[in-house]
C-alpha positions in Angstrom: 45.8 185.2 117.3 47.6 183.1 120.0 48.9 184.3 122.9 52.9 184.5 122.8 54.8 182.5 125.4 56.2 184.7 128.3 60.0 183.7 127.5 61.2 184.9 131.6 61.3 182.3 134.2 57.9 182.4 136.8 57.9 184.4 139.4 59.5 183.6 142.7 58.1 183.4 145.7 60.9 184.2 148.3 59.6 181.7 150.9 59.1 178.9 148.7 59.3 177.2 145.3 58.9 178.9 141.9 55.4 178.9 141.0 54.7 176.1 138.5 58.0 173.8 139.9 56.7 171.4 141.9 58.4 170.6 144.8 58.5 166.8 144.4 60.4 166.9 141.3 62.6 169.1 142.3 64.0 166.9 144.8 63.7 163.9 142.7 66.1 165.8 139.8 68.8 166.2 143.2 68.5 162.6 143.6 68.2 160.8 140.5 72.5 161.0 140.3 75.9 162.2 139.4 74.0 164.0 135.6 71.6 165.9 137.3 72.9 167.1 140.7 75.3 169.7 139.2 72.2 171.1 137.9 70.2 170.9 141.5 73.2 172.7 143.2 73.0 175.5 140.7 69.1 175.8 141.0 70.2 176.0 145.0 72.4 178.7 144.2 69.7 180.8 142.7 67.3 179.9 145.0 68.3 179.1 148.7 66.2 176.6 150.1 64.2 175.3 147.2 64.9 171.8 147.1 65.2 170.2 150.0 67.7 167.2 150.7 70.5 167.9 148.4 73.9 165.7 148.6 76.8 168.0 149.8 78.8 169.4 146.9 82.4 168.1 146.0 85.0 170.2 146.2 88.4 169.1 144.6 91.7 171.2 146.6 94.1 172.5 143.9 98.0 173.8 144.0 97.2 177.2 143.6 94.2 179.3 142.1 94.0 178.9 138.7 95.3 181.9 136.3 94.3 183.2 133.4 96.1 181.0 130.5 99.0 183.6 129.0 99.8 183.9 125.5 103.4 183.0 124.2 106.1 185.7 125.5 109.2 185.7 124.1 110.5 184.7 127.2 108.8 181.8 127.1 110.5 180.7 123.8 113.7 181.6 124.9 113.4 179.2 127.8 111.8 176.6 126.2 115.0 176.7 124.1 117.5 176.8 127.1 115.5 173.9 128.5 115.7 171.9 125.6 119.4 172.2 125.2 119.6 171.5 128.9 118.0 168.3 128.7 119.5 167.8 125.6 123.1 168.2 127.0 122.1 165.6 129.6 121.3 162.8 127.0 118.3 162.2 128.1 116.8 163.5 123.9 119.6 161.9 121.5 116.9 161.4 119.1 115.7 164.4 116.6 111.9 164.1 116.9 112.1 164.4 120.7 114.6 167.4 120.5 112.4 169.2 118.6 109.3 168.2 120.8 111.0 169.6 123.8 111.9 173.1 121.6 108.2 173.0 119.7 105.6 172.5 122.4 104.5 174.9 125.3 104.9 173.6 128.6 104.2 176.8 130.6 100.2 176.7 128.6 99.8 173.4 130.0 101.9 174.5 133.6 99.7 178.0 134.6 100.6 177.3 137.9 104.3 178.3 138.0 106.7 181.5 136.4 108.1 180.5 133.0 111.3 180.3 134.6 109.8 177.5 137.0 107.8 176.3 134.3 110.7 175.9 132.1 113.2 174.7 134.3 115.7 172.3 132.9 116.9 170.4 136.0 114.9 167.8 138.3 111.7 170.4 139.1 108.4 169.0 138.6 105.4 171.3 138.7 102.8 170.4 140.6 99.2 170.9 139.8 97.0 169.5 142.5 97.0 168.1 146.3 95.4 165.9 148.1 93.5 167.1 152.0 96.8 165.9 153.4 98.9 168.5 151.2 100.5 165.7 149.2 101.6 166.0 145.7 98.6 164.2 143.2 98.9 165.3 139.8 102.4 167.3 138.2 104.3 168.4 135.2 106.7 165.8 135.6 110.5 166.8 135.0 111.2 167.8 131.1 114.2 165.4 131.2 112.5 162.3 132.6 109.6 162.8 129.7 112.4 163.0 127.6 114.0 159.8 128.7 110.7 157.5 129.0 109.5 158.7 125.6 112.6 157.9 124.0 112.4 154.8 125.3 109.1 154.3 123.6 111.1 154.3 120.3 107.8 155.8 118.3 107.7 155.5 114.5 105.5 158.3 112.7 101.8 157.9 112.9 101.9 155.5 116.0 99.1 155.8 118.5 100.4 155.7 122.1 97.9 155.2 125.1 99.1 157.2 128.4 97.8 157.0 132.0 97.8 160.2 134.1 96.5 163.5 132.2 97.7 166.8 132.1 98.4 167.2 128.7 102.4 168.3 128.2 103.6 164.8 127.9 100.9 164.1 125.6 101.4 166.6 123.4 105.2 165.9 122.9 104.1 162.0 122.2 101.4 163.9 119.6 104.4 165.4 118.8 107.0 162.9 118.1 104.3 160.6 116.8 104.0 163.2 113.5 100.5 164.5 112.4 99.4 161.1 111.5 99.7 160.2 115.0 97.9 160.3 117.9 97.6 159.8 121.9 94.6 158.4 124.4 95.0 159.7 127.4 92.8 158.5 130.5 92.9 160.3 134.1 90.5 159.1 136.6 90.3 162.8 138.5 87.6 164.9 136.7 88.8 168.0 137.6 92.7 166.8 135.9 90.5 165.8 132.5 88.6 169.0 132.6 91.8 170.9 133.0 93.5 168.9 130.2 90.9 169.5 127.4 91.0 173.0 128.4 94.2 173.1 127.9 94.7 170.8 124.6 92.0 173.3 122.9 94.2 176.4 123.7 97.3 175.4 123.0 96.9 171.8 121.8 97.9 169.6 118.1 94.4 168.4 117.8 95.5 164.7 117.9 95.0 164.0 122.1 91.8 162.7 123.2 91.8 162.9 126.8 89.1 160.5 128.9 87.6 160.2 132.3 88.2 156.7 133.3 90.3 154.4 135.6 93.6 154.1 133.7 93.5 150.6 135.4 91.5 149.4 133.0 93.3 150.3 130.0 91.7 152.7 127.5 88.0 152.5 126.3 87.6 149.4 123.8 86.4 151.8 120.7 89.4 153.7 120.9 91.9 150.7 121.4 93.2 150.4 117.5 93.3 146.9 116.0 96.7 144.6 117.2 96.8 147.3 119.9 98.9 151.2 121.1 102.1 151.0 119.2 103.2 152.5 122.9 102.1 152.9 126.4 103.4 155.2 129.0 102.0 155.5 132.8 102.9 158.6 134.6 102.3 157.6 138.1 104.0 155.0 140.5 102.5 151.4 139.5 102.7 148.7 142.6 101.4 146.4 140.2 101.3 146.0 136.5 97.0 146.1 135.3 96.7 143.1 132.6 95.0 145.6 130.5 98.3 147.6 129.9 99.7 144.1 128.4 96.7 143.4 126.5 95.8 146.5 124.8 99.9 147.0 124.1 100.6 145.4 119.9 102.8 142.7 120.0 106.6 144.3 120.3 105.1 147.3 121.2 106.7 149.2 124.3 105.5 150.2 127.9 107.1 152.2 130.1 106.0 152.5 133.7 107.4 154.0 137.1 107.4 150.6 138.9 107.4 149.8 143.1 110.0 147.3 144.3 110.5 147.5 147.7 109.0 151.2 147.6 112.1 152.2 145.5 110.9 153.9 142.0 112.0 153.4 138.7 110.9 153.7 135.5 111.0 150.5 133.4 110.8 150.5 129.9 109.4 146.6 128.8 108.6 144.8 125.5 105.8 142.9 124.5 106.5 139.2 123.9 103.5 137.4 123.8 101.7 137.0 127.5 105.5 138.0 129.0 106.9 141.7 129.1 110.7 142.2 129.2 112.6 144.9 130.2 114.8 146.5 128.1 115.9 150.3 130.1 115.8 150.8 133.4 115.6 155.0 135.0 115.6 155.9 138.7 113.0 158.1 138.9 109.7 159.3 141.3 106.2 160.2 140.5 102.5 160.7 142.2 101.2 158.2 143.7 98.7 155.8 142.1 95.0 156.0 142.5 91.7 154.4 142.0 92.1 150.4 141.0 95.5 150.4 141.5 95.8 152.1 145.1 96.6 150.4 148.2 97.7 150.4 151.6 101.4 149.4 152.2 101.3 146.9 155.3 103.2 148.5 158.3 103.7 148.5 162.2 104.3 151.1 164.2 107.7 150.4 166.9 108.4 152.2 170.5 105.5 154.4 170.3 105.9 155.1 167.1 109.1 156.5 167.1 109.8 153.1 164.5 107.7 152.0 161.3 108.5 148.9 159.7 107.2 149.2 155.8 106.4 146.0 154.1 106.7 147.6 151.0 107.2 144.3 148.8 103.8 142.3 150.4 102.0 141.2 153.7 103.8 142.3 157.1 105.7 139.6 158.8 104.9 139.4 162.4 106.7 141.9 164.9 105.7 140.3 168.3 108.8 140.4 170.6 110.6 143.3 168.3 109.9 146.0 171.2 111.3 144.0 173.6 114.3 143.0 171.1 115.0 146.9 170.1 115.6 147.4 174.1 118.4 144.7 174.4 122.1 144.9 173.2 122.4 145.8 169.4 124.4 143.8 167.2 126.9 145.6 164.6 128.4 144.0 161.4 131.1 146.2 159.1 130.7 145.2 156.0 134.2 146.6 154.6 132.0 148.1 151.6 132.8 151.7 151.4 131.6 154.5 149.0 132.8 158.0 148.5 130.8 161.1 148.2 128.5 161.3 145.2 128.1 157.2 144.5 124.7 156.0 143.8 123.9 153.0 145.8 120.3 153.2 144.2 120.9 149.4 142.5 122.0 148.2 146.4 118.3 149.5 147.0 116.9 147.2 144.7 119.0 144.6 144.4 118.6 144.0 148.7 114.8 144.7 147.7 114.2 141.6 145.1 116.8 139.2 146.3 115.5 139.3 150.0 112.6 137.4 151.0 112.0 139.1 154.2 112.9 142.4 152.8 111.3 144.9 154.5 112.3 149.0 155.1 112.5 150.6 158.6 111.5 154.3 158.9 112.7 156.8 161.6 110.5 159.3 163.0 112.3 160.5 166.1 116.2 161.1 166.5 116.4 158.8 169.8 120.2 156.7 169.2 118.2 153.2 169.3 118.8 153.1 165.8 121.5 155.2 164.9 118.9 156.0 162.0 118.6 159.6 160.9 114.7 161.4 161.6 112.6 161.2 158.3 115.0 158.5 156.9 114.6 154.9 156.0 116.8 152.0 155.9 117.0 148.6 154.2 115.9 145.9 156.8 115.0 142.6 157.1 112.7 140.9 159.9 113.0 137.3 162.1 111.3 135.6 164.7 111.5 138.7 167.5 114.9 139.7 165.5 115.3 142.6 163.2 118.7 144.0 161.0 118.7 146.5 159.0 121.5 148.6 157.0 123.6 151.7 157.6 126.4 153.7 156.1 128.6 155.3 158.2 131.2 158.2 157.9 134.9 156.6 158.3 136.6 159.3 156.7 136.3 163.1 157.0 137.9 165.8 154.7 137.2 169.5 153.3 137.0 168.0 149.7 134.0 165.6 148.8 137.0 163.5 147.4 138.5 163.2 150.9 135.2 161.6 152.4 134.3 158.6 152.6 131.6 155.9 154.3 131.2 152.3 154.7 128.1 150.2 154.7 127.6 148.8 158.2 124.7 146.3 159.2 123.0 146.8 163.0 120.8 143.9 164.7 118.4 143.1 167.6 117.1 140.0 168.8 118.0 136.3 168.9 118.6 135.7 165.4 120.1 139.5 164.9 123.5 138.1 164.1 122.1 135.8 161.3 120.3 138.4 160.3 122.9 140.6 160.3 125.2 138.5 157.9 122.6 137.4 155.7 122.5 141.2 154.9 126.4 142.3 154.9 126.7 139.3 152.4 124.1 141.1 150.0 125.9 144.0 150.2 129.2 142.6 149.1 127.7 140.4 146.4 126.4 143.7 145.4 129.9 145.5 145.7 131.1 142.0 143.3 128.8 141.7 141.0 126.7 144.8 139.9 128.5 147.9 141.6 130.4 149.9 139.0 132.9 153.0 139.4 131.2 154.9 136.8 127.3 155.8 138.5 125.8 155.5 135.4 127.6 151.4 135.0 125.8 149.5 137.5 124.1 146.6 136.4 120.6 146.1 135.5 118.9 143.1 136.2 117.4 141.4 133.5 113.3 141.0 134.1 110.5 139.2 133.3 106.9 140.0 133.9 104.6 137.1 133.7 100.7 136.8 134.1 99.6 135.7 137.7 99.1 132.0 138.1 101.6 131.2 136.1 103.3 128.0 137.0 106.7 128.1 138.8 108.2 125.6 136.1 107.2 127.6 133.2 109.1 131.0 135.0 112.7 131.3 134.0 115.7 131.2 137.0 115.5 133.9 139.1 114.4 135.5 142.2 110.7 136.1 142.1 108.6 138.6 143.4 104.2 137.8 143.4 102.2 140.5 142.9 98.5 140.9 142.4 98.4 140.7 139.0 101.7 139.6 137.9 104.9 137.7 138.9 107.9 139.5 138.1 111.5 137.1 137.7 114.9 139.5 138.4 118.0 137.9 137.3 120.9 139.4 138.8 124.6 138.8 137.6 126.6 136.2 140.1 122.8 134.6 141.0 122.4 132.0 138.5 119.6 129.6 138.8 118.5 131.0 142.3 115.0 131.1 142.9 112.7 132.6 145.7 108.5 132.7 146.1 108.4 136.1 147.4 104.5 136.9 147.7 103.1 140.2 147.6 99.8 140.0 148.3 97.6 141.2 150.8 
């Protein structure tokens, strides 16, 4: 008869190795990469000491420990109703499919971080779900209103197939949603730990039609699970500095993208069409989001001014050269009124970007210390522009005072330094009133869009419509503004 296999593991010696595990191979199996050292660390972790040489561990810092993953209250149902109607109320879900998204799927199972009543709140509250070393917001629950808003701007027929960038799973599942059960969404998150979490969270409480992948979302989605002609849709839930080529590429011909897009470090989320090798915009949304990572991050180009109580962001491209600024912001400042006032309450977010893409030395300066050089208030940032040992850069000051918020009012005033401050100066009280002219509005929600066209890198300046340009890595994007017809600028942003 044969002897039957001891089924226990051997015998440990406490000073040592296992008995039969030789040592060499041990190590090797810590070495050999990413597949087996998991595996090594846990071996470690039962046996102190045993294998010799061992990479340190990763460890990933999260928003708050996780929870056990609660069942559906119904408390929760009764918000997720009252946020619905909220966002509904807004108009930011005028379409049917996405109202009943919003009142249908969970958010609090994918949100275990916050109270239902956080979870579920209907105003401008994104949940956050993970930080960076630094503390810094990396991965969130967006706000239920701007979901709502860039996923009806993905105008999705039934059974479409939407790629998204940035997991977590919610805004999936209300695409898998809208989409209808012949539909379905790729999502790709470059963060393990975020992908992990999301397929934990899509088996619990999920449609079964979101397929969530570990990958750089720079890159598009893996080429077997790209459909033929390309996503009916694409949506990217992080700030983008640049648009990746694959995004274009892997998007069917009239198919929509909808992105939160840099200019000039101002956010907003811009819904464009596929026209061949050109994308068009077609809805623009102020909004904010996390940060971009992996392929797509980089370093904005700054310099640091009077000790650093001054930075100057070159938010659109390379920094211009600040030699003689110190000496500059020590001399006499130079003060243009601009007679452009604003009451309490008026979005001057389209000022923002209209200074930001019709500027060529457009650049933002940032405040770190309340010291009166500036006039510029600590933590807050003004639109600037830069010159040979010169610098300007725009203010809005209080002119009238009242109880009311009707009674105030301010007026945009331009400050300078340097030589060529004056010029500077002017240059930038004249944007502001072609602003006030041409695409300032009395109702907020009026303001002018610019029309905008994003075209491959490289491509010719003949074959790019009028406009004022703006070069990026991988793209050159053409805003025509009303009252700048034919006007066109080579702004690089490269660095």
């Amino acid at each position: 008869m044969p002897q039957h296999q001891n089924p226990l593991p051997p015998r440990v010696d406490s000073s040592a190795v296992p008995v039969g595990w030789p040592e060499d191979f041990l190590r090797h199996v810590a070495c050999v990469g990413d597949v087996f050292a998991p595996a090594a660390h846990a071996l470690e972790a039962v046996w102190p000491g045993v294998i010799t040489g061992l990479p340190p561990a990763a460890s990933y810092p999260v928003a708050v420990e996780q929870p056990p993953v609660p069942g559906e209250p119904a408390e929760a149902g009764r918000l997720r109703q009252v946020m619905a109607e909220t966002v509904i109320d807004g108009g930011w879900a005028p379409s049917e499919p996405v109202r009943d998204a919003l009142r249908t799927v969970p958010r609090h199972r994918f949100a275990p971080e916050a109270n239902l009543a956080a979870a579920y709140d209907g105003g401008d509250r994104a949940v956050v779900t993970r930080r960076d070393e630094t503390g810094a917001a990396i991965s969130s629950v967006s706000a239920a209103w701007l979901q709502a808003d860039m996923i009806e701007t993905l105008r999705l027929k039934p059974g479409a197939i939407v790629f998204e960038a940035g997991s977590g799973g919610y805004n999936a599942e209300l695409i898998a949603h809208v989409a209808g059960p012949e539909g379905r969404v790729v999502t790709v998150d470059i963060d393990p730990w975020v992908v992990r979490r999301t397929r934990r969270f899509l088996a619990e409480a999920g449609s079964g039609r979101v397929t969530a992948i570990e990958a750089d979302a720079a890159f598009g989605a893996p080429a077997h699970l790209v459909p033929r002609g390309g996503f009916d849709a694409s949506v990217i839930t992080y700030n983008c500095w640049d648009i990746c080529p694959a995004w274009r590429e892997q998007l069917a011909e009239g198919g929509h993208l909808v992105l939160p897009l840099e200019v000039g470090g101002y956010s907003r989320a811009v819904t464009f069409e596929r026209r061949g090798q050109v994308l068009e915009a077609r809805h623009f949304t102020h909004c904010g989001f996390v940060r971009d990572q992996g392929q797509q991050a980089r370093t904005i180009p700054a310099g640091a001014l009077l000790d650093g109580e001054l930075t100057l962001r070159f938010e659109n491209g390379s920094a211009a050269p600040t030699t003689g600024l110190e000496e500059a912001l020590r001399g006499p400042r130079h003060e243009v009124a601009t007679g452009i006032t604003m009451g309490a309450g008026a979005y001057f977010g389209s000022l923002q970007l209209y200074a930001a893409t019709t500027l060529p030395a457009f650049c933002r300066l940032h405040a770190h210390r309340d010291t009166g050089v500036t006039a510029i208030t600590k933590g807050r940032d003004a639109p600037a522009l830069v010159g040979d040992a010169s610098l300007a850069y725009l203010t809005h000051v209080q002119t009238r005072h009242g109880e009311r918020p009707e009674d105030k009012q301010w007026e945009w005033v331009v400050h300078a330094f340097g030589e060529q401050g004056p010029q500077l100066a002017e240059q930038l009280a004249a944007t502001v009133r072609a602003w006030d002219r041409h695409v300032r509005a009395d109702d907020n929600d009026k303001h002018a869009d610019p029309v905008l066209t994003v075209h491959p890198a490289g491509t010719p300046d003949h074959l790019l419509p009028a406009g004022d340009v703006l070069d990026k890595e991988h793209s050159r994007l053409v805003f025509r503004w009303p009252g700048r017809n034919g006007h066109l600028t080579a702004t690089t942003g490269e660095v």
